[in-house]
C-alpha positions in Angstrom: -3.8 1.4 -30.5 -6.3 3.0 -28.4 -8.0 1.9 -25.4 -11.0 0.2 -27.1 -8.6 -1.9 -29.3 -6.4 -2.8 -26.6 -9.3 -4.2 -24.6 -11.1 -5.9 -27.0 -7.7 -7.0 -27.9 -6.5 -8.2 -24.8 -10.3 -9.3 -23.3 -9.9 -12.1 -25.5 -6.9 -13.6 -23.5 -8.9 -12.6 -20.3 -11.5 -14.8 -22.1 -9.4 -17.3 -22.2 -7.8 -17.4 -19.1 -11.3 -17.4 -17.3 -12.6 -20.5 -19.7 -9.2 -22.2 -18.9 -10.0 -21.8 -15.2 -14.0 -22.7 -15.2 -12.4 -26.1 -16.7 -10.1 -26.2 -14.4 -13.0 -25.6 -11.2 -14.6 -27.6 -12.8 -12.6 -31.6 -13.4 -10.9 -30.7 -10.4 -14.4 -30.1 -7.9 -15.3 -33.7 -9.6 -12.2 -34.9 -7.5 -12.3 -32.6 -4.4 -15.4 -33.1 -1.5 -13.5 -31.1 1.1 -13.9 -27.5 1.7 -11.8 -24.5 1.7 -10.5 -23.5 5.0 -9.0 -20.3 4.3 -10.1 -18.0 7.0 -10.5 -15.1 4.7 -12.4 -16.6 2.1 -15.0 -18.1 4.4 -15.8 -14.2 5.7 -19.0 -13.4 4.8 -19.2 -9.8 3.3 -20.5 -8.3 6.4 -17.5 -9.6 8.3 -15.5 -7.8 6.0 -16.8 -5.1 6.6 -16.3 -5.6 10.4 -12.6 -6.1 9.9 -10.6 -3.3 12.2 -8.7 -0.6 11.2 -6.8 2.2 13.7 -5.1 4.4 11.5 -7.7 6.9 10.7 -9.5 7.8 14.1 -6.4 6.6 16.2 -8.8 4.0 17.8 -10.1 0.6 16.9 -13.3 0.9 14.7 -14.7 -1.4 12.3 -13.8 -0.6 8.7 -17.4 0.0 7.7 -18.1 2.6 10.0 -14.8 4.3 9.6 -15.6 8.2 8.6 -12.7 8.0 5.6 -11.8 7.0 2.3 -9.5 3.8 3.8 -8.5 0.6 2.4 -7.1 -2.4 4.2 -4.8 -5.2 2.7 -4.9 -8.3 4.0 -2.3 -11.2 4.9 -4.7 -13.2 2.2 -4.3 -10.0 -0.5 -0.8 -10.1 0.4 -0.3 -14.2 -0.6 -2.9 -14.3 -3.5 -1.8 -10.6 -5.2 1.8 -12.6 -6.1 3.4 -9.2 -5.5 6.9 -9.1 -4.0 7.3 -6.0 -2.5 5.4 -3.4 -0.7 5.3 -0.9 -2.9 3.6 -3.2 -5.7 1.1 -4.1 -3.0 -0.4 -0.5 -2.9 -1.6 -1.1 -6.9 -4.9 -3.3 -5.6 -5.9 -0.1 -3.7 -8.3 2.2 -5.7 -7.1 5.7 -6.6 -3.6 5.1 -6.0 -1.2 5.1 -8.4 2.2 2.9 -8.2 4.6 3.5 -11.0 7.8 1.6 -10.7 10.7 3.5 -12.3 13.0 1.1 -12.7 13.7 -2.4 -11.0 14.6 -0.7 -7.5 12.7 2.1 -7.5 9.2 3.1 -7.2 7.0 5.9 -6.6 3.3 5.7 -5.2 0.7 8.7 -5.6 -2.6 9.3 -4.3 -5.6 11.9 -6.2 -3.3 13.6 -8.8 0.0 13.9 -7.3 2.8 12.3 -8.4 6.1 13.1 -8.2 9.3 11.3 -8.0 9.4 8.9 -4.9 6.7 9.4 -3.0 6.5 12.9 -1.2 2.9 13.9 -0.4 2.3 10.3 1.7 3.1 9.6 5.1 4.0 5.5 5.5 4.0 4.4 9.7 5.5 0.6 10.2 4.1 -0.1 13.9 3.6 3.4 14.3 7.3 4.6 13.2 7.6 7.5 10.8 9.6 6.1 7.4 9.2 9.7 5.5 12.7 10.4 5.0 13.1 14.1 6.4 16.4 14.7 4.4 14.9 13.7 1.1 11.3 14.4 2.1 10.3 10.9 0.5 9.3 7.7 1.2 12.4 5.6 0.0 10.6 2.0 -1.1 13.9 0.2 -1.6 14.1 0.1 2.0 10.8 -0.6 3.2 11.0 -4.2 2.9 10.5 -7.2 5.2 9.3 -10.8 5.2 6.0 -10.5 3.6 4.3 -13.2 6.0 4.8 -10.7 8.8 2.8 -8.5 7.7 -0.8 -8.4 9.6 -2.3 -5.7 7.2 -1.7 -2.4 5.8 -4.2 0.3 6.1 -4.5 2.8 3.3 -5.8 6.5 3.6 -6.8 8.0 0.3 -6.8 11.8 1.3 -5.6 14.2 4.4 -3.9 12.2 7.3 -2.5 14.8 9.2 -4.8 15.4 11.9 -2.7 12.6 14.1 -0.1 11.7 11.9 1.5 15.2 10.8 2.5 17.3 7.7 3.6 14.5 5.2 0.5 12.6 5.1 -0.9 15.9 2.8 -2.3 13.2 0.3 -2.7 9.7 2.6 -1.1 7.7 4.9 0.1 4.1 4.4 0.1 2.5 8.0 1.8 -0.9 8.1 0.9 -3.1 11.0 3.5 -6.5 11.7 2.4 -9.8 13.4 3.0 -9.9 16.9 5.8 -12.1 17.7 3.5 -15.0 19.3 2.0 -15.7 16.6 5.1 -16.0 14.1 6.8 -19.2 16.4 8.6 -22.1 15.0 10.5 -21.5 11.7 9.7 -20.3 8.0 11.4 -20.9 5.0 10.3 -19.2 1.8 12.2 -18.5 -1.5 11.2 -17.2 -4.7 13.0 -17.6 -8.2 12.0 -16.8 -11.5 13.6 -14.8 -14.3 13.6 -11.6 -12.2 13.8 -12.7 -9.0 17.3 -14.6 -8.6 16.5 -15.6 -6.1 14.9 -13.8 -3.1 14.9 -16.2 0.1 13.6 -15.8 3.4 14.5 -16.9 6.9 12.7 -17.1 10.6 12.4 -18.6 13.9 10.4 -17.7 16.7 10.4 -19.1 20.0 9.2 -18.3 23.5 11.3 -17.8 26.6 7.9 -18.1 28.7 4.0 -18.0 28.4 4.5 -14.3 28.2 7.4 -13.6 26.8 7.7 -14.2 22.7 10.3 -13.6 19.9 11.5 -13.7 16.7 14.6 -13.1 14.4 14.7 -12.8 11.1 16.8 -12.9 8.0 15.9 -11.6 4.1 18.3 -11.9 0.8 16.4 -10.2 -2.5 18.7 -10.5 -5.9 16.4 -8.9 -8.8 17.6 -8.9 -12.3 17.6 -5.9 -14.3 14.9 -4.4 -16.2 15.0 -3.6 -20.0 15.2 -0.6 -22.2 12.6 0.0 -25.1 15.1 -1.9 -27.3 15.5 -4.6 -25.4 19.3 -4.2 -23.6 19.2 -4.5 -20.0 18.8 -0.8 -18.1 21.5 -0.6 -15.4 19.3 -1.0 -12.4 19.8 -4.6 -11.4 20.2 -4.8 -7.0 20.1 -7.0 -4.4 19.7 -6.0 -0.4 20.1 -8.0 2.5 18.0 -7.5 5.7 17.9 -9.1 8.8 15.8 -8.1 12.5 14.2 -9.2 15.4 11.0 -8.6 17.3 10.9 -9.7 21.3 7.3 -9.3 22.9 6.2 -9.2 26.6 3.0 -9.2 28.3 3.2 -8.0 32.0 1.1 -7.7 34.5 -1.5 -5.1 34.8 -2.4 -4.7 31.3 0.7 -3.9 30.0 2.4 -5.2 27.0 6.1 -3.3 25.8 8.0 -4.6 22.8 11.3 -4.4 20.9 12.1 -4.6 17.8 14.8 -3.7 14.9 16.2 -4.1 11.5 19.4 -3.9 9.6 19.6 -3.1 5.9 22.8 -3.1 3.5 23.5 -3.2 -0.5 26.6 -2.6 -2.5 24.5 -3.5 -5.4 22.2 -0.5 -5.9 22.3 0.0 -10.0 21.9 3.1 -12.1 22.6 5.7 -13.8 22.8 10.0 -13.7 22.8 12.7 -15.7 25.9 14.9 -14.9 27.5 17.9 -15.9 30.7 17.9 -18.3 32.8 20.8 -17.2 34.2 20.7 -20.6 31.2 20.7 -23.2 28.4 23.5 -23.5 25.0 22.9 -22.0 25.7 18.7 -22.1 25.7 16.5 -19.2 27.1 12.8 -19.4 25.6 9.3 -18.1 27.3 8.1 -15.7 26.5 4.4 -14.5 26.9 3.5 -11.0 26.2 1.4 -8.2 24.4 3.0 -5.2 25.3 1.9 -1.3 22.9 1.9 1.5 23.5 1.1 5.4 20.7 1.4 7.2 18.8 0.4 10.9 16.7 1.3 13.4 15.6 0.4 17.0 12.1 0.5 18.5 10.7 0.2 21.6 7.1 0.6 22.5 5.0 0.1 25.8 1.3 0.5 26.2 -1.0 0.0 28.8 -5.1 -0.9 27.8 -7.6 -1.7 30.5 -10.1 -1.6 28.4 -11.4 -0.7 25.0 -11.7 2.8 26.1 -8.9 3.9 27.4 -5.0 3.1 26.6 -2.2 4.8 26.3 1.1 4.2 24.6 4.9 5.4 24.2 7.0 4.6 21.6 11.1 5.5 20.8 13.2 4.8 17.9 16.5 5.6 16.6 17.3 5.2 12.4 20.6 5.5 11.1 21.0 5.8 7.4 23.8 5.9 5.2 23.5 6.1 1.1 25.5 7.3 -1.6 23.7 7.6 -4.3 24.0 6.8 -8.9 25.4 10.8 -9.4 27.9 10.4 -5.8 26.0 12.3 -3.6 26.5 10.6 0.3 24.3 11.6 3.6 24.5 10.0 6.9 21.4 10.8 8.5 20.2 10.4 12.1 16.7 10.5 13.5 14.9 9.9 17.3 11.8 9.9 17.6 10.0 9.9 20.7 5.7 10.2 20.6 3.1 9.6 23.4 -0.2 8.9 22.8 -3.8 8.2 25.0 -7.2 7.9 24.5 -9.6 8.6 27.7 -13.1 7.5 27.4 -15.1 10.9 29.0 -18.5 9.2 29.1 -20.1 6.1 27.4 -20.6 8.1 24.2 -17.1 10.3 24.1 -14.0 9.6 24.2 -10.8 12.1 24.0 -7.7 11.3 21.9 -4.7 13.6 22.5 -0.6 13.3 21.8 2.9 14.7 21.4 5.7 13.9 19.8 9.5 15.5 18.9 11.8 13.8 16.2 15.3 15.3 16.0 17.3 14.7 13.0 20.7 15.6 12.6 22.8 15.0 8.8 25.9 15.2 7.2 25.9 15.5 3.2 29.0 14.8 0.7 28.4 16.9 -2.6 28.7 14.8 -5.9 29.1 17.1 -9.4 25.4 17.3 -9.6 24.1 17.8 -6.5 25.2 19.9 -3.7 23.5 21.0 -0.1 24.4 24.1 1.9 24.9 24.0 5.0 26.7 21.0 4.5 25.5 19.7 7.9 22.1 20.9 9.7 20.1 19.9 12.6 16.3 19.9 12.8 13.8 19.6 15.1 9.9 18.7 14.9 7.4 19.3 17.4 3.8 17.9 17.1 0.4 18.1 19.7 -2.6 16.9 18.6 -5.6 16.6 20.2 -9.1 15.2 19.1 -13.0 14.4 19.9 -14.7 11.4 19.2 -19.0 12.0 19.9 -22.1 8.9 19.3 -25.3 10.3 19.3 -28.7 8.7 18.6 -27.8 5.2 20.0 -24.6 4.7 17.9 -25.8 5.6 14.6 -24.5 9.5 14.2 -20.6 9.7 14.9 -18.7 13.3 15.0 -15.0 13.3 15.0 -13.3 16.8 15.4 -9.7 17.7 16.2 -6.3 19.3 14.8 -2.6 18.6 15.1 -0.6 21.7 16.0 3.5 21.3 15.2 6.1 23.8 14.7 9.4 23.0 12.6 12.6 24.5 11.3 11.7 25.6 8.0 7.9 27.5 8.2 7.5 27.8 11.9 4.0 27.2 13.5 1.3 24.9 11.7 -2.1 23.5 12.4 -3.8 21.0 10.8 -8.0 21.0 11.7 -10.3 18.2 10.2 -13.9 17.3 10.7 -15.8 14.0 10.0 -18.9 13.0 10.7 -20.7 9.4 9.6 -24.5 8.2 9.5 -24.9 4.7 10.1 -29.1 3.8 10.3 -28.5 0.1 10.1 -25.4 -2.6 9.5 -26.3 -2.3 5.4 -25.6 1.4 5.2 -23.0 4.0 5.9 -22.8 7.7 5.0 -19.6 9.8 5.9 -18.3 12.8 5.0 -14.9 15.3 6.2 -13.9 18.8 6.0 -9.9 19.1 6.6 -7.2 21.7 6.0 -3.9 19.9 5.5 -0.1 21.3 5.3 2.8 19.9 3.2 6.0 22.0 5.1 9.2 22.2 2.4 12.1 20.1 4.2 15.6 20.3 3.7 16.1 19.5 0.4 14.1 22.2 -0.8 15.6 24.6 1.4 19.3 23.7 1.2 20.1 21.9 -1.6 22.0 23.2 -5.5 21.3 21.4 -8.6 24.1 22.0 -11.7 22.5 20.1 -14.8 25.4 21.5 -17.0 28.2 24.2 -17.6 27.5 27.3 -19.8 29.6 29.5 -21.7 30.4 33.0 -19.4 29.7 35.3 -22.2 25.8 33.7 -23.6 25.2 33.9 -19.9 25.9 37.2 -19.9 23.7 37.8 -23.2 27.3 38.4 -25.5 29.1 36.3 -27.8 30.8 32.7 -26.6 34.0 33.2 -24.4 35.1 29.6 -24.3 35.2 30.0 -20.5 33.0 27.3 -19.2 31.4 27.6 -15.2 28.9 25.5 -14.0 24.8 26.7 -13.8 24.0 26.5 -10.2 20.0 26.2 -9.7 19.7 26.8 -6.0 16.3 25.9 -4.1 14.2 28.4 -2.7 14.7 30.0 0.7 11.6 31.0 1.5 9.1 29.0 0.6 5.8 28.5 2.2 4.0 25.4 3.0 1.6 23.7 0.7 -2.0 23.9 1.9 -4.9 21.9 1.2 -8.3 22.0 1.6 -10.1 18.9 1.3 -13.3 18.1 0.9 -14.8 14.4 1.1 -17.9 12.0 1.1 -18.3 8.5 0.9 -21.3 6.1 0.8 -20.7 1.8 1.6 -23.7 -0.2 1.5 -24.2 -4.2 1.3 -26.4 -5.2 -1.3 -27.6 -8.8 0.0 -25.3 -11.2 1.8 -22.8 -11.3 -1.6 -22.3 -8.0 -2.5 -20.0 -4.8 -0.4 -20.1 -1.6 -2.7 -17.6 1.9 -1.1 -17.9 4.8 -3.1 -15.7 7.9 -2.8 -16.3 11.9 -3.8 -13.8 14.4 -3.2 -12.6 18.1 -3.9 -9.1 18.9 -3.2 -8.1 22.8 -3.3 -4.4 23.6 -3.4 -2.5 26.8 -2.7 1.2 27.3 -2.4 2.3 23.7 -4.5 6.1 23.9 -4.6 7.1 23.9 -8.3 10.4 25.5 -10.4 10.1 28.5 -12.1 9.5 28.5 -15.7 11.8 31.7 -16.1 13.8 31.7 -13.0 16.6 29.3 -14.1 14.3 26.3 -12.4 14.4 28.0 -9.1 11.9 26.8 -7.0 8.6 28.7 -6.0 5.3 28.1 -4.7 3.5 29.5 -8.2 1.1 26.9 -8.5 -2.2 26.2 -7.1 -5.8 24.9 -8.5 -7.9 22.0 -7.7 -8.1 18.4 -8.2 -11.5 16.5 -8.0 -12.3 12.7 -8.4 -13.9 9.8 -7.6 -12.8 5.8 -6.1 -15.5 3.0 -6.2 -14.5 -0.4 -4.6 -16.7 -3.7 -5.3 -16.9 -7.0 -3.7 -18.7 -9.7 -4.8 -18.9 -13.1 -3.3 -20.4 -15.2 -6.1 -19.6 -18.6 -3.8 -18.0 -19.2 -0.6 -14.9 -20.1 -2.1 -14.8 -17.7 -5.3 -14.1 -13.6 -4.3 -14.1 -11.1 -7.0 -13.0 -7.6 -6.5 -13.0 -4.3 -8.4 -11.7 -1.3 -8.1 -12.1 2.3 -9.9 -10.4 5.3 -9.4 -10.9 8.6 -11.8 -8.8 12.3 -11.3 -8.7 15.3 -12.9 -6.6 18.4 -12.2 -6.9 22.2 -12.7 -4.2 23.6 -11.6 -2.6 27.2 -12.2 1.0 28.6 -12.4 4.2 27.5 -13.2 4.9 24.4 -15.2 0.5 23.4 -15.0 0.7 21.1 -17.7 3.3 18.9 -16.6 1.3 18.5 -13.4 -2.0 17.7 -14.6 -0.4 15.5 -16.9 1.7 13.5 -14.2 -0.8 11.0 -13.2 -3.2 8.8 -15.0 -7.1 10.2 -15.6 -8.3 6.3 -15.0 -7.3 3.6 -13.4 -8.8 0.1 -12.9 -8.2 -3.2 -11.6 -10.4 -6.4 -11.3 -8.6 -9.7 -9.2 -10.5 -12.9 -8.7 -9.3 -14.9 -5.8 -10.6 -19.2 -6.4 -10.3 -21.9 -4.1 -10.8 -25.2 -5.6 -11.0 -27.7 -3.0 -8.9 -27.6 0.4 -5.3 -27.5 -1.3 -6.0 -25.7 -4.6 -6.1 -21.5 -5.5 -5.9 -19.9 -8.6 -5.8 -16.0 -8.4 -5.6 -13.8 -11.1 -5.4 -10.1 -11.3 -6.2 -7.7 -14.6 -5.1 -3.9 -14.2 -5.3 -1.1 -16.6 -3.0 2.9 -16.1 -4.2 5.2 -18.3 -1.4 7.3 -19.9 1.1 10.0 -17.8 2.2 12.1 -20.8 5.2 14.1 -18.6 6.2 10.8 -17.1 6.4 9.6 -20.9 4.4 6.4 -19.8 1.3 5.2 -22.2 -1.6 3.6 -20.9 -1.1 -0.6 -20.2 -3.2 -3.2 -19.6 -1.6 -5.5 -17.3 -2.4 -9.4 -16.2 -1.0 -11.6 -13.3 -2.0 -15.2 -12.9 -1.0 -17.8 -10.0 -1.5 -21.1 -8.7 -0.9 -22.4 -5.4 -1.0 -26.0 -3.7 -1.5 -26.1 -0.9 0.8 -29.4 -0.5 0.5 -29.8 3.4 -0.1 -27.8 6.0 2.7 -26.2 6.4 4.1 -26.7 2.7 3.0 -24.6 -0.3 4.2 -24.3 -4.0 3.2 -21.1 -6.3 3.7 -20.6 -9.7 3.0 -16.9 -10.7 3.3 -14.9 -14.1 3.0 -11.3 -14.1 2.5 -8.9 -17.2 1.5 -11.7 -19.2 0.1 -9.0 -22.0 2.8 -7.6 -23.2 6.8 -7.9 -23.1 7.3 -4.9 -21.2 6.0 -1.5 -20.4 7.4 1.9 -19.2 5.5 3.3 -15.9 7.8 6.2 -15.0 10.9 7.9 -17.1 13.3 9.9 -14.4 14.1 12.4 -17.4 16.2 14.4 -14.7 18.1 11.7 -13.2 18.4 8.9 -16.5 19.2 8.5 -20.1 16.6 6.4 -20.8 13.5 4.4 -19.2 13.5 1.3 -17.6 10.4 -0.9 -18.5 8.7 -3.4 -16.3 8.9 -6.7 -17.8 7.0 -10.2 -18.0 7.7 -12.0 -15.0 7.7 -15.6 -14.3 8.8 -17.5 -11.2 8.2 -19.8 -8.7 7.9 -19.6 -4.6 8.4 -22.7 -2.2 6.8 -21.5 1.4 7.0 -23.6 4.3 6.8 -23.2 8.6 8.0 -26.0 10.7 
């Protein structure tokens, strides 16, 4: 069926859906006089354009006037998306693409590069570095938390390195919790539904005095598995527990330090691995496992602000992770982190941004039968400056932001990472921006140190003879020296309001690549940095307030690659040419939403996933104040769908299925 079928298909239930719901606005306004008192929904346009956002600039600007391609998700998105997990969050932002490969695994990509995980994005929670430096991923079964502490997560589309560092090549996902003050009193909240079983939720906050807040916390998740194309459940079912704590504490003299930390365990961590059989000929069995994870951190952070100008802030953490993974493989990894940052205002119209940081890492590996890495134990160490400008001229309305990062690491020595943006802003209807930036992906440890055998072979093909019947395993070992990826990207944006109902941001960009890390197409899979080319595209979000208590939003987001070198084709065809989404958000009274959300992937032929159109739809009553019931259903098109086939790691792909439950939230 091709796309105009499945549309015209499939717009007929959207059809449907939206008459069912104009009846529904409808009897029900005849009963309801009272008005909606979401804070979100009564935002006009042009106070949501004011919203703030920090990640970009490393100050607090208004979203409007901010010089990148960035997109923030709100506490609002967060309830009336019905998603359950961070990862699925990032699939209202456009140009990203989220692909879940199975029911505990996911991986998120940004302007054609996708790869397993996530491994060209940086994600920060409260300024803390999640990038696995072991893996050189962002693992998203462990970036979880109770989703009503989240205050917002800004999204950069495009090079985030200038202040956060060589993994945020492609973006930077910066996650921002509630402050413990205003999470007091407890929170209940479960969800249940024929993949969730259950998932519950558990908080109290409290104050010891007027300046002194905190919170502790508790999480269970149980998912059900996914299903294969024939309908038997894939191996992949999990659960995870988490529990934490925040403790806040504003001193005197401007100064506000806070703790926090976390605690993550599963014994439940399905799947299954491709590995070798020492005693068949180019085969490899599936084995199916349960993966283990232990993990936790610390944090403490203490700033100082006098003003809007000038801060400065430290922050220290300590992560311990243990995992054994589907194939066998176990790491214990350690990490500190230590980074100090401060912004100095030099004048009215300049202000100076500069910081350092050192994270020190230090891992042991087990080897499994597939996967081996030598040294079995290493150290590394990361050091990072940065330092940047921040101009107004022409009363506010021409901004300049210049700096560059500088770091040196274990694996390619010195780096530097420049970038350049500059914004027009005439009026409050109209901004202009544009960037220039030269960002560096370094390989990590797994590139460096680690041996792959997919299967044995027979000593005497190897050897270009006749069979021997003497069977050793093909070792592919990862490149030694291998240089860093390099970008250079090129943006521009445009965001205009069009009246008081309508917010339109528009995205252009160029992004050259040199050095991509890729395995050889002759070389036994050894890996190389034969591939480079360029990607272009374009992301268009629209916002459109048809009535104070009806938002509906759309997003666009269109790639292409040209790349050069080994294995092109599966690159280019990793991630999906289009991309859309279009979610209504309706308030029908004071106690009464119905949001719905339509998204269409087009097709990732070397990920063997085919284009899908997929619909979620939810109600909530609001029952009381402090008691709501939601009923969601998710993927209401079709049975299931594959997103992302792990052909190295599985036997077969996992699909994402229809979804139906139910969520019970309540504070007292």
């Amino acid at each position: 069926m091709n796309l105009k079928q499945l549309t015209g298909f499939r717009g007929s239930a959207w059809t449907c859906v939206t008459l069912i719901l104009s009846l529904i606005v409808t009897t029900h306004a005849q009963h309801q006089e009272t008005q909606p008192n979401n804070a979100f929904m009564n935002l006009s346009i042009e106070e949501l354009g004011q919203l703030d956002v920090t990640a970009v600039t490393g100050v607090t600007e208004t979203w409007f006037q901010s010089p990148a391609a960035v997109y923030v998700i709100t506490q609002d998105d967060i309830q009336r998306t019905g998603h359950q997990s961070i990862a699925d969050l990032l699939r209202m932002v456009p140009g990203v693409n989220v692909a879940q490969i199975s029911s505990n695994n996911w991986t998120v990509g940004t302007r054609g590069l996708q790869g397993n995980f996530t491994d060209s994005m940086l994600m920060l929670v409260d300024g803390r570095s999640v990038y696995d430096p072991l893996q050189f991923v962002i693992r998203w079964d462990t970036q979880d938390m109770i989703l009503d502490d989240i205050q917002n997560i800004e999204v950069i589309r495009g090079p985030g390195t200038t202040l956060w560092g060589s993994n945020a090549i492609n973006g930077v996902v910066s996650l921002t919790t509630k402050p413990a003050s205003q999470t007091q009193g407890w929170l209940f909240d479960t969800v249940i539904g024929n993949h969730e079983q259950p998932t519950i939720s558990l908080r109290y906050g409290d104050k010891i005095e007027d300046n002194m807040h905190f919170r502790i916390w508790s999480k269970y998740a149980n998912r059900d598995a996914f299903k294969h194309a024939d309908g038997n459940d894939a191996p992949d079912d999990w659960d995870m527990f988490r529990t934490g704590f925040r403790f806040d504490v504003d001193a005197p003299d401007q100064l506000h330090w806070s703790m926090q930390g976390s605690f993550f365990h599963t014994d439940q961590l399905g799947g299954d691995s491709n590995l070798p059989d020492p005693s068949t000929f180019f085969a490899s069995s599936n084995v199916i496992t349960d993966g283990r994870i232990n993990s936790g951190y610390l944090q403490a952070t203490i700033t100082q602000q006098r003003d809007d100008e000038n801060k400065w802030s430290i922050m220290a953490a300590y992560d311990r992770t243990t995992r054994t993974t589907h194939d066998g493989f176990e790491s214990l990894r350690d990490i500190i982190d230590l980074d100090y940052r401060q912004r100095y205002a030099l004048d009215d119209d300049h202000l100076l941004i500069w910081g350092a940081s050192w994270q020190y890492t230090s891992d042991h590996t087990e080897k499994s039968p597939a996967v081996t890495f030598t040294p079995q134990d290493k150290c590394t160490n990361l050091f990072t400056a940065f330092i940047q400008s921040s101009m107004q001229f022409f009363d506010d309305k021409l901004a300049l932001v210049i700096g560059s990062e500088f770091e040196h690491n274990n694996y390619t020595g010195f780096e530097y990472h420049p970038s350049a943006r500059i914004s027009w802003t005439p009026d409050i209807n109209n901004n202009l921006w544009a960037s220039v930036s030269r960002a560096v992906r370094t390989p990590g440890r797994v590139n460096t140190s680690s041996q792959i055998t997919p299967f044995y072979v027979d000593t005497g093909i190897l050897g270009g003879g006749p069979p021997s019947g003497i069977l050793i395993p093909l070792t592919i070992g990862n490149g030694q020296d291998l240089e860093p990826e390099v970008l250079l990207a090129y943006e521009m944006g445009y965001r205009v309001h069009l009246g008081q109902q309508l917010l339109v941001d528009w995205t252009a960009y160029i992004n050259n690549y040199d050095n991509l890390i890729t395995s050889s197409q002759t070389d036994f899979g050894q890996l190389n940095n034969n591939l480079q080319g360029q990607i272009y595209g374009t992301e268009i979000s629209i916002v459109y307030n048809p009535a104070p208590s009806w938002r509906l939003e759309a997003g666009y987001g269109y790639c292409r690659s040209f790349l050069q070198g080994d294995r092109e084709v599966e690159y280019e065809t990793s991630y999906p040419a289009n991309q859309f989404h279009l979610r209504s958000y309706l308030d029908i009274g004071s106690d009464l939403e119905i949001n719905t959300a339509l998204y269409y992937v087009d097709n990732a032929n070397a990920q063997q996933a085919d284009s899908y159109l997929r619909l979620d739809t939810g109600l909530t009553w609001q029952v009381k104040s402090n008691l709501s019931i939601s009923l969601w259903a998710q993927n209401l098109l079709d049975n299931q769908h594959a997103e992302f086939f792990d052909v190295e790691r599985s036997a077969e792909a996992s699909e994402v299925p229809r979804s139906i439950y139910a969520r019970i939230n309540m504070t007292f």
